[in-house]
C-alpha positions as CSV (number, residue, x, y, z in Angstrom):
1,X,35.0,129.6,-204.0
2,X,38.7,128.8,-204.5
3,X,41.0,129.2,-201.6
4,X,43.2,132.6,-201.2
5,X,46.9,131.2,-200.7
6,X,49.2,133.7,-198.7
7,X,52.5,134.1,-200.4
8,X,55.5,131.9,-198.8
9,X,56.1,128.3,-197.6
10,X,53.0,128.1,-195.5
11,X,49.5,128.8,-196.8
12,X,45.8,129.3,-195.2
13,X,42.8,129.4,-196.3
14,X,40.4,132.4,-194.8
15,X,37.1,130.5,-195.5
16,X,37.8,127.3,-194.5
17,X,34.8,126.7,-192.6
18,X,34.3,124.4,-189.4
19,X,31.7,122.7,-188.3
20,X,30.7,123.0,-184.5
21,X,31.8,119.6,-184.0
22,X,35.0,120.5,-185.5
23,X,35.7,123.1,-183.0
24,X,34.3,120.5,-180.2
25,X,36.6,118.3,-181.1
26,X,39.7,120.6,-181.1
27,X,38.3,121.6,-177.7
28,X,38.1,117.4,-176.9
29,X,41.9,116.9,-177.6
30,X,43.7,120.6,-176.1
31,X,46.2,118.7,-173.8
32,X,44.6,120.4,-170.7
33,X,41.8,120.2,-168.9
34,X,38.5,122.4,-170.1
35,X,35.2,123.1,-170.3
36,X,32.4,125.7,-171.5
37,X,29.9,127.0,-168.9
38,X,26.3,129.1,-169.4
39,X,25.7,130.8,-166.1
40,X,22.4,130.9,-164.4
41,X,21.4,134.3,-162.7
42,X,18.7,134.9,-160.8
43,X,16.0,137.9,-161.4
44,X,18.7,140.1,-160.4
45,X,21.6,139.1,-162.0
46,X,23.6,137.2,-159.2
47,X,24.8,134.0,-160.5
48,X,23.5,130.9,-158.4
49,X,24.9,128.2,-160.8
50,X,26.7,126.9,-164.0
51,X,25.2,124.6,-166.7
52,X,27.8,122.7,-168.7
53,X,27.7,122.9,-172.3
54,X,31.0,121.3,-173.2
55,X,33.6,119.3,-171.3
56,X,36.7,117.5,-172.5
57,X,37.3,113.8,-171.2
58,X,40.6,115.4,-169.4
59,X,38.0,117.7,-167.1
60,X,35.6,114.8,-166.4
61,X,38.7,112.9,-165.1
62,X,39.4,116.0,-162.3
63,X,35.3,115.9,-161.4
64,X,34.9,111.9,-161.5
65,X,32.0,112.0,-163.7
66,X,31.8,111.1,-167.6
67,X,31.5,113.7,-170.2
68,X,28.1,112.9,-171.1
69,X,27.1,112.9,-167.5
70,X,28.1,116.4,-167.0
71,X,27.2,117.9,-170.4
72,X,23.4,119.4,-169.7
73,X,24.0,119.1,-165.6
74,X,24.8,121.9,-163.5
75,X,28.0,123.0,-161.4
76,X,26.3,122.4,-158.5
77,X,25.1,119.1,-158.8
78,X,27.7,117.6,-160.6
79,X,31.2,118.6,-159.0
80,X,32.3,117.6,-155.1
81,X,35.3,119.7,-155.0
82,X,33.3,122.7,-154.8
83,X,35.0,126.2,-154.6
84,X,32.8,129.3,-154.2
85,X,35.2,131.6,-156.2
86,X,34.2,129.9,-159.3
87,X,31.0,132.0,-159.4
88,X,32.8,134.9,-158.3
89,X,35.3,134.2,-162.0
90,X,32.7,133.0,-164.1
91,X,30.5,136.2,-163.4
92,X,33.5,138.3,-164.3
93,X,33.8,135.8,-167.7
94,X,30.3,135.7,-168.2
95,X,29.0,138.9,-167.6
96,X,31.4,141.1,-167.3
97,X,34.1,139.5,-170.1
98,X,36.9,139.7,-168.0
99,X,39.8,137.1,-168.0
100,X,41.1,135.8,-164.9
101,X,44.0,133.9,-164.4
102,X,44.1,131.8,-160.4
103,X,45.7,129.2,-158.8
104,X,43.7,126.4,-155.9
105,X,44.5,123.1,-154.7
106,X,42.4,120.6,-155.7
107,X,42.3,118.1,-152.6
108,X,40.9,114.8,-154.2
109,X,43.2,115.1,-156.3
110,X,46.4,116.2,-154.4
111,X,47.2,118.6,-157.7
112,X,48.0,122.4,-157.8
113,X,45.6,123.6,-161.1
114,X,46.0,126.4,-162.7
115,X,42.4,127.7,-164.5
116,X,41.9,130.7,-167.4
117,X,38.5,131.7,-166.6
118,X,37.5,133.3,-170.1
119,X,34.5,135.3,-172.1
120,X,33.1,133.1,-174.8
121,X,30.4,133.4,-177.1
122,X,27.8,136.1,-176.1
123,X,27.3,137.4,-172.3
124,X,26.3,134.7,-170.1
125,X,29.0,132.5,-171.6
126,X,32.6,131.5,-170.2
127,X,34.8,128.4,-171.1
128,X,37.4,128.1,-168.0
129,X,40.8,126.2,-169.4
130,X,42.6,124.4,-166.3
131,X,46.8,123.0,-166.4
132,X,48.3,121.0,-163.7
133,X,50.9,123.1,-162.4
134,X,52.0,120.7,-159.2
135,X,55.4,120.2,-160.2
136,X,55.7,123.8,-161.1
137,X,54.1,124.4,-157.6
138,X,56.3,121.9,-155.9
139,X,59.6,124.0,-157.6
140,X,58.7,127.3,-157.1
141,X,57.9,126.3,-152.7
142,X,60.9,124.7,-152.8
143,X,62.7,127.7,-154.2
144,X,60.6,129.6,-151.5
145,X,61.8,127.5,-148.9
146,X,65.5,127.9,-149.8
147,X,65.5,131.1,-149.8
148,X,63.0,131.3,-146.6
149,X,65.9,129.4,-145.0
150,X,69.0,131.0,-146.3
151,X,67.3,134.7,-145.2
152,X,66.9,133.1,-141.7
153,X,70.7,132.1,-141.7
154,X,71.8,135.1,-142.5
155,X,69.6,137.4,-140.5
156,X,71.1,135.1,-137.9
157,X,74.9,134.9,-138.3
158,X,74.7,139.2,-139.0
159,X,73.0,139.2,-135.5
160,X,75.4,136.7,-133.7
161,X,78.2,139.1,-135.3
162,X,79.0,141.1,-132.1
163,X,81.3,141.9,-129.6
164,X,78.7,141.5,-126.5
165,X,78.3,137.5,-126.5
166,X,75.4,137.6,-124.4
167,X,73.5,140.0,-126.4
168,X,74.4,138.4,-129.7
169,X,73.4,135.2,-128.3
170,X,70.0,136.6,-127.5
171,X,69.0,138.2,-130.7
172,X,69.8,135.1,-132.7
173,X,67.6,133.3,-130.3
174,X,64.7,135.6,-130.8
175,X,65.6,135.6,-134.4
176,X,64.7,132.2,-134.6
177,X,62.0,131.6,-131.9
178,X,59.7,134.5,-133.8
179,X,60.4,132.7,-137.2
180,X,59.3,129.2,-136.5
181,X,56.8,131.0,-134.2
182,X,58.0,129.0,-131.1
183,X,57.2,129.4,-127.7
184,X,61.1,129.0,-126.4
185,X,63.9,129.0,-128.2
186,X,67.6,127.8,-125.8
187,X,70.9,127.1,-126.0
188,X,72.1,124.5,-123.4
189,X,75.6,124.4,-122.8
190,X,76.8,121.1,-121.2
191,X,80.0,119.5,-120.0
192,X,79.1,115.7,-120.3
193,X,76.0,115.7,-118.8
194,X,76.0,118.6,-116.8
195,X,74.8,121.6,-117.8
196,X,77.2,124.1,-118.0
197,X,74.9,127.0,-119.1
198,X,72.2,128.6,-120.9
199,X,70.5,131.1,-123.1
200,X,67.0,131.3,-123.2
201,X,64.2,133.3,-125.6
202,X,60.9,133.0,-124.4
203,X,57.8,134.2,-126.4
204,X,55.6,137.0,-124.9
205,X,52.8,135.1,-125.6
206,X,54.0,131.9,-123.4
207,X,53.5,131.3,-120.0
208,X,56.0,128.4,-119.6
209,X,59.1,129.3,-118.2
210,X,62.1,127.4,-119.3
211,X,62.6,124.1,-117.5
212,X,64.9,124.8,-114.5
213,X,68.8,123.4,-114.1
214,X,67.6,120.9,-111.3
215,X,64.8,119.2,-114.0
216,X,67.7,118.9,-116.4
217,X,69.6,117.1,-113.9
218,X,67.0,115.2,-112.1
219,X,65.6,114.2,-115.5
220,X,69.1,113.4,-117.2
221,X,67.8,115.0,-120.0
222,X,70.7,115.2,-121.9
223,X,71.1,111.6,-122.0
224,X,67.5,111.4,-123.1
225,X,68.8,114.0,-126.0
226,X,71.3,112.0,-126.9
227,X,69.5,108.6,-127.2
228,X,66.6,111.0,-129.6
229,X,69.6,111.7,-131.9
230,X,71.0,108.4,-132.1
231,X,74.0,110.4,-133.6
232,X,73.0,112.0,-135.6
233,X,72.9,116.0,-135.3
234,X,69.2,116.9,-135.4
235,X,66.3,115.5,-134.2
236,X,62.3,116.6,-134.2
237,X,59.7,115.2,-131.4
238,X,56.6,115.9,-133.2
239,X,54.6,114.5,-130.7
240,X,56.0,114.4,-127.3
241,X,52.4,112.6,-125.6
242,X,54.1,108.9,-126.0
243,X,56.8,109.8,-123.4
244,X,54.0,109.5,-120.6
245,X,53.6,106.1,-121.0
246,X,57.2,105.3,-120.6
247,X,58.4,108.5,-118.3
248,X,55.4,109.7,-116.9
249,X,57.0,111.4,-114.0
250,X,59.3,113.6,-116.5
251,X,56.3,113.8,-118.6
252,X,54.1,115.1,-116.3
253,X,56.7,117.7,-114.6
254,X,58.5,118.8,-117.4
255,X,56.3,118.2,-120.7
256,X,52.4,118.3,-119.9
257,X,50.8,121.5,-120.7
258,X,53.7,123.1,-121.5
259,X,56.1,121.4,-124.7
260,X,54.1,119.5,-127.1
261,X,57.1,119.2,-129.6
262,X,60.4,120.1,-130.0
263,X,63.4,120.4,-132.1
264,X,67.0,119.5,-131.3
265,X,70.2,120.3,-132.6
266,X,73.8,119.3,-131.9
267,X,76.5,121.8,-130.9
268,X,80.1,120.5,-131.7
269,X,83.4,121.8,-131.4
270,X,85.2,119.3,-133.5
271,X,83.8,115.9,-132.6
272,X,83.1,116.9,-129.5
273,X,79.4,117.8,-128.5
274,X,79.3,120.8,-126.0
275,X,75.6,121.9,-126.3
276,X,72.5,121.9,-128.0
277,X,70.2,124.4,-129.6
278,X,66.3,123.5,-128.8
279,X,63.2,125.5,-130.1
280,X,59.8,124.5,-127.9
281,X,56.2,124.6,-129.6
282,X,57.3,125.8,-132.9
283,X,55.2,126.5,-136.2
284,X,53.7,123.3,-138.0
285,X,53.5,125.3,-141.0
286,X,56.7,126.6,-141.4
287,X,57.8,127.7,-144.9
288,X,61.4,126.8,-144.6
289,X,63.3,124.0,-144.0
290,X,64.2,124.3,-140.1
291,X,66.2,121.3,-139.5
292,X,68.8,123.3,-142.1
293,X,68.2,126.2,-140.0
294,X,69.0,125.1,-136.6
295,X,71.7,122.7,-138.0
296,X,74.0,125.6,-139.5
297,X,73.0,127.9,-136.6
298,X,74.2,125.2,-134.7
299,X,78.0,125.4,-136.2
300,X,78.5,129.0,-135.7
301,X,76.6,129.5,-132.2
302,X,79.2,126.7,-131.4
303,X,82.1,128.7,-132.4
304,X,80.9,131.6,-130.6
305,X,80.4,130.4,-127.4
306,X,83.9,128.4,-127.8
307,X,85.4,131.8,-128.7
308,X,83.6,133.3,-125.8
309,X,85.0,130.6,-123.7
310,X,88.2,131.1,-124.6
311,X,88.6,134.6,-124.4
312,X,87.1,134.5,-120.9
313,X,89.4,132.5,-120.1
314,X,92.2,134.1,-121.6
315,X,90.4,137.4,-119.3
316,X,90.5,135.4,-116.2
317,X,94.4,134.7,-117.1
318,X,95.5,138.2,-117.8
319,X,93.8,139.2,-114.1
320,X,94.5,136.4,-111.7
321,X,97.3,134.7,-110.2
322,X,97.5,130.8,-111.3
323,X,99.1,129.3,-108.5
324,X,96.3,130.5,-106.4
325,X,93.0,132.0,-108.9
326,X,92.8,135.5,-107.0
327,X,92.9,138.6,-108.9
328,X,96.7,139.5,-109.4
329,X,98.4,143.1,-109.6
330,X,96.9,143.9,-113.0
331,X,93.6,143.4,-111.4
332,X,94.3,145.0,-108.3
333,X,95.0,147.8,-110.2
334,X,92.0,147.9,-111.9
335,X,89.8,148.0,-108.9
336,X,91.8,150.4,-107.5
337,X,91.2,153.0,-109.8
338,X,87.9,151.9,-109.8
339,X,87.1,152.2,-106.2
340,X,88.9,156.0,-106.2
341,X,85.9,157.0,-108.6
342,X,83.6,156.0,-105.9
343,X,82.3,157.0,-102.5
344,X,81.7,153.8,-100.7
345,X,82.7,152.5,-97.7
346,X,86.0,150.0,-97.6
347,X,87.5,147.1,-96.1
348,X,91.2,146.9,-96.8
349,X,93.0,143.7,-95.6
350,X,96.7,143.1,-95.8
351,X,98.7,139.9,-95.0
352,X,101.9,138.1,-95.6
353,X,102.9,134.4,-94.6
354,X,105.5,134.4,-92.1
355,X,108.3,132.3,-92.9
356,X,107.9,131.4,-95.7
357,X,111.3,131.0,-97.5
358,X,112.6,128.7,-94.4
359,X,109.7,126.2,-95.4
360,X,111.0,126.4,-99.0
361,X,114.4,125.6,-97.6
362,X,113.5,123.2,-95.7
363,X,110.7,121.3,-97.1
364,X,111.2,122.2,-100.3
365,X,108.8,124.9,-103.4
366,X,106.1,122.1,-103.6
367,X,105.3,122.8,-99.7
368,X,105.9,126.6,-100.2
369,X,103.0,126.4,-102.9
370,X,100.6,124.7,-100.9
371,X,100.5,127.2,-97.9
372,X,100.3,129.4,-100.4
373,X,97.3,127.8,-101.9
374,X,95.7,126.7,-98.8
375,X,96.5,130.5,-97.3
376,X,94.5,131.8,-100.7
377,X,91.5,129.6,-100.2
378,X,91.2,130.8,-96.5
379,X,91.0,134.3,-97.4
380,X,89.2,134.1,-100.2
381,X,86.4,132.2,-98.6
382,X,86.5,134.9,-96.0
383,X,86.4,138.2,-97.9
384,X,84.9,136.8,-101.4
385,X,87.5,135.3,-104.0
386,X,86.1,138.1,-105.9
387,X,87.8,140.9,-103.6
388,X,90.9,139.4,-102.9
389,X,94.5,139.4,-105.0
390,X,97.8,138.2,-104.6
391,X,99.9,140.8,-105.1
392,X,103.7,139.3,-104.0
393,X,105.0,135.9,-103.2
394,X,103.7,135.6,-100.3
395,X,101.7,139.2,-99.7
396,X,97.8,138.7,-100.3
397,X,95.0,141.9,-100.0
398,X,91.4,142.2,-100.0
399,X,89.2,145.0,-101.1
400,X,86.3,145.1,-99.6
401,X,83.5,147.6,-100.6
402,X,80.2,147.8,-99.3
403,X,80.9,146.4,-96.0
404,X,80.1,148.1,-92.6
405,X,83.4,148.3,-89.9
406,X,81.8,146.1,-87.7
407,X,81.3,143.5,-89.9
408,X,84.6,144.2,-91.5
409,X,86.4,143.3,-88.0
410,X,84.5,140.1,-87.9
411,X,85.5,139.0,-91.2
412,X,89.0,139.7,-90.1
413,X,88.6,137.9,-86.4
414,X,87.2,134.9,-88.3
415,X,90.1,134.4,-91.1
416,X,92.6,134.7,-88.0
417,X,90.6,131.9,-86.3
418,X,90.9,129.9,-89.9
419,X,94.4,130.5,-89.8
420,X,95.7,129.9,-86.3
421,X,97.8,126.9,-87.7
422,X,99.6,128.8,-90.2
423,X,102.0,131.8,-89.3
424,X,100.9,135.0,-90.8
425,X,100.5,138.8,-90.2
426,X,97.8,140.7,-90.5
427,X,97.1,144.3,-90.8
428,X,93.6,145.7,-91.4
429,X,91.5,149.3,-92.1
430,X,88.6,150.6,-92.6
431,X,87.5,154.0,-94.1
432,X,83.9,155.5,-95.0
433,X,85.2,156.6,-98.3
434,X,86.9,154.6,-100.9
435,X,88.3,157.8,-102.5
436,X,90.8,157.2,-99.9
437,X,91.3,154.0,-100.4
438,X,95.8,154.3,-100.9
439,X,95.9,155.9,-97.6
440,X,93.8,152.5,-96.2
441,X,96.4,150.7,-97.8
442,X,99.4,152.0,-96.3
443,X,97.9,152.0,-92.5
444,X,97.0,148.5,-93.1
445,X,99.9,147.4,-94.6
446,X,102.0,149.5,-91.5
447,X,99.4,147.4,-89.1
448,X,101.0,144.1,-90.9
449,X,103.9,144.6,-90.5
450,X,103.8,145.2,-86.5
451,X,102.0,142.1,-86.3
452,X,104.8,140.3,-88.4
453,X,107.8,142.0,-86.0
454,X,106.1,140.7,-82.9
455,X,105.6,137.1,-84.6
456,X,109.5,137.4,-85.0
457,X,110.1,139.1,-82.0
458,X,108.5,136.2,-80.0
459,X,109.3,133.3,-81.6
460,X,113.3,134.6,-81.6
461,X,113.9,134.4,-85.5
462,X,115.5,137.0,-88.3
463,X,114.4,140.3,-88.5
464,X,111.2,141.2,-90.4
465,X,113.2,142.5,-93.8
466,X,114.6,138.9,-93.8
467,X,111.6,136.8,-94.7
C-alpha cells in the first residue's frame, strides 16, 4: 500500500510498520538509562518482585550486570542497590497506570538519578526511564546553600540592628547557634590575650556551660586560636580528640565530654584582631555554607561592639571627670534627681583639699594634680568610685545609698585615717530618706567647712574663703 505523504517540507508515513526489534533497538540507543519490567504479584495482588523484559546497555552499566544477564532475571536477584520504593512505583505503573516522576541517590555510583516510572503495554507492565541529574543536583544544592546562607546573614545583621548592644548581641548569637544546631554559640572579646569580654548563647538542650575566664587564661587559649588560624580568619576543628595527646590537661578540663568540634572566626577592626566568634558542637549536616556565615557575621559583630565601645566611652566621658575618673557634675546631677525619686537611706560625704593653691604656687599644677588624684583614689576606694564625683577643683562628694549610719560613720572614720597625710576637710550626713537628700547636702557641706576653719585656725594660715 503506497505511503500517505502529509503536505509540506516534512512527510510521514502512517503505516510504516516496525518490527519489535526495531522498537528494541530505539529503546537500546535512548541516551538515558532504561528498562521494561513485568511485575510479579502474589494471590493477592501485592507485588513481591520485577522480571526484566528489556534493558538498555546504559542501565546494565548502573546495576553492574550485562544486558543478557538481567534480561529473564528478576529485580531482586539481579540489582544490589536495592530501594523498596521501586515496588511501591512500579505497582502504581503496573497496576494502577500511573506515572511517577522521583529523585534517589544511587550510592555505588555517587550519582543523583532521576527515574520516569511509566504504564506500558497491558496491566502488569511498566518500563521505568532513569537521567543522571548529579550536576543538576549539585547546582540546584548549591543555589540552596547560597541562599540558606544569605537568609542566615540577613536574619542576622536585622537582629544585630538595635540600640540595646547586649540584646542585639544575644539574638544574633541564638540566631546562629539554633541554625547550625550548636550547643554554644560566643563572642570572646580580647585585648592581646586577655579576654576582655563575652557573649554567650547556650542551647537548652546542653548541659555544658561555657568554659570559664580562668580556663581561657590558664589555657592561653587564644594563643592556641591563633596558632589554628595560622592567619587566616576562619578555622574548623572537626575533630577535637587529637588535642589529648598533645594537651591532655586542657583536653581533659576544657574539651572531654563537652566540645567535640568547633568553629572559629576572626573579629577585626582594621588589621587589628579584637575577638573571635566560636560556635561549639554544631550541625554536621548543615545546608549552608557556615564558614561564609560566621566570616561576614564576623565583620559587623566587630563594628558593633567597636561602636559599643566607643560610645561607652564617649558615656563614661560626658559623666566623669578625667583628671581623676569620678562622676563629674553632669553625673552628680543625674543621681541626684534620681535619688529624690527614691526613699532610701543616704550617706552624703563632702570634702575639700586644704591648701591647695599654695602647693600649686609652690610646687607647681603637676603636684596640684596628683593630690588631687591620689585624694580621688582614697575616696573612691572608700565610698565606691561608683558613688563619688568631683564636683570643683578641689571639692569631691559621695552619695551613698543603701548604707546604714553606723556603717556610714565608719566609712568616713576610715578615709580620715587614709588621709591623715594630706590636709583636708570633711563634713558628713546621714538621713533615712533620700527624698531629702539637698538638705544632707547643705549640713554636710556646713560640717566641712567648720572642719576646714579650724584646720586654718590652727595651723595660723588665710581665712577659709581664701583657699
Amino acid at each position: 500500500m503506497p505511503a500517505k505523504e502529509t503536505e509540506g517540507k516534512i512527510g510521514y508515513s502512517f503505516d510504516t510498520e516496525l518490527s519489535n526489534s526495531d522498537i528494541l533497538s530505539m529503546l537500546g540507543e535512548l541516551p538515558d538509562a532504561c528498562c521494561i519490567f513485568k511485575v510479579l504479584t502474589d494471590p493477592f495482588g501485592t507485588v513481591k518482585d520485577m522480571l526484566f523484559l528489556f534493558a538498555n546497555e546504559k542501565y546494565a552499566q548502573l546495576t553492574g550486570f550485562s544486558t543478557a544477564e538481567l534480561i529473564g532475571s528478576t529485580f531482586y536477584t539481579t540489582v544490589n542497590n536495592q530501594d523498596e520504593d521501586w515496588i511501591k512505583f512500579s505497582y502504581q505503573a503496573a497496576i494502577l497506570r500511573q506515572s511517577s516522576i522521583n529523585r534517589s541517590y544511587n550510592t555505588q555510583h555517587n550519582l543523583w538519578l532521576e527515574f520516569w516510572a511509566v504504564p506500558v503495554y497491558q496491566k502488569g507492565f511498566c518500563a521505568y526511564i532513569i537521567h543522571d541529574v548529579t550536576a543538576a543536583k549539585r547546582d540546584e544544592d548549591i543555589k540552596d546553600l547560597q541562599s540558606n546562607t544569605n537568609k542566615l546573614v540577613i536574619e542576622c545583621a536585622k537582629a544585630g540592628s538595635t540600640s540595646d548592644f547586649a540584646k542585639g548581641i544575644k539574638r544574633v548569637l541564638r540566631l546562629i547557634g539554633q541554625t547550625l544546631e550548636a550547643d554554644r554559640v560566643y563572642v570572646v572579646r580580647n585585648d592581646g590575650n586577655r579576654v576582655v569580654d563575652r557573649h554567650e548563647w547556650i542551647s537548652k538542650s546542653s548541659s555544658a556551660d561555657l568554659p570559664p575566664k580562668k580556663i581561657f587564661e590558664k589555657y592561653d587559649l587564644i594563643s592556641s586560636w591563633n596558632r589554628q588560624l595560622k592567619g587566616k580568619s576562619f578555622y574548623i576543628m572537626h575533630d577535637t580528640s587529637p588535642i589529648a595527646e598533645v594537651q591532655p590537661e586542657m583536653y581533659n578540663e576544657y574539651l572531654a565530654g563537652k566540645c567535640s568540634r568547633y568553629a572559629i572566626s576572626v573579629l577585626k577592626d582594621k588589621d587589628e584582631r579584637i575577638g573571635f566568634l566560636v560556635a561549639d558542637n554544631f550541625s554536621n549536616e548543615l545546608r549552608l555554607d557556615i564558614g561564609e556565615v560566621m566570616e561576614t557575621v564576623s565583620v559587623f559583630l566587630a563594628a558593633q561592639i567597636k561602636n559599643h565601645e566607643l560610645n561607652q566611652e564617649l558615656r563614661f566621658i560626658g559623666g566623669h571627670d578625667a583628671l581623676t575618673g569620678l562622676g563629674n557634675r553632669y553625673a552628680l546631677n543625674q543621681q541626684l534627681a534620681l535619688l529624690k525619686e527614691m526613699s532610701v537611706p543616704v550617706g552624703v560625704c563632702y570634702t575639700d583639699i586644704n591648701s591647695l593653691k599654695s602647693i600649686n604656687d609652690g610646687q607647681g599644677h603637676e603636684a596640684g594634680d596628683n593630690l588631687i588624684r591620689n585624694t580621688a583614689y582614697l575616696f573612691g576606694s572608700i565610698f565606691k568610685k561608683k558613688f563619688c564625683y568631683r564636683f570643683g577643683g578641689d571639692e569631691f562628694i559621695a552619695l551613698v545609698p543603701e548604707v546604714s549610719e553606723d556603717k556610714f560613720a565608719e566609712m568616713v572614720e576610715k578615709f580620715k585615717l587614709k588621709v591623715r597625710d594630706v590636709a583636708i576637710a570633711v563634713g558628713w550626713e546621714w538621713i533615712e530618706v533620700s527624698a531629702d537628700v539637698n538638705k544632707a547636702i547643705k549640713l554636710a557641706d556646713e560640717e566641712m567647712y567648720k572642719d576646714k576653719a579650724r584646720y586654718y585656725k590652727s595651723h595660723e594660715r588665710r581665712h577659709v574663703n581664701n583657699t
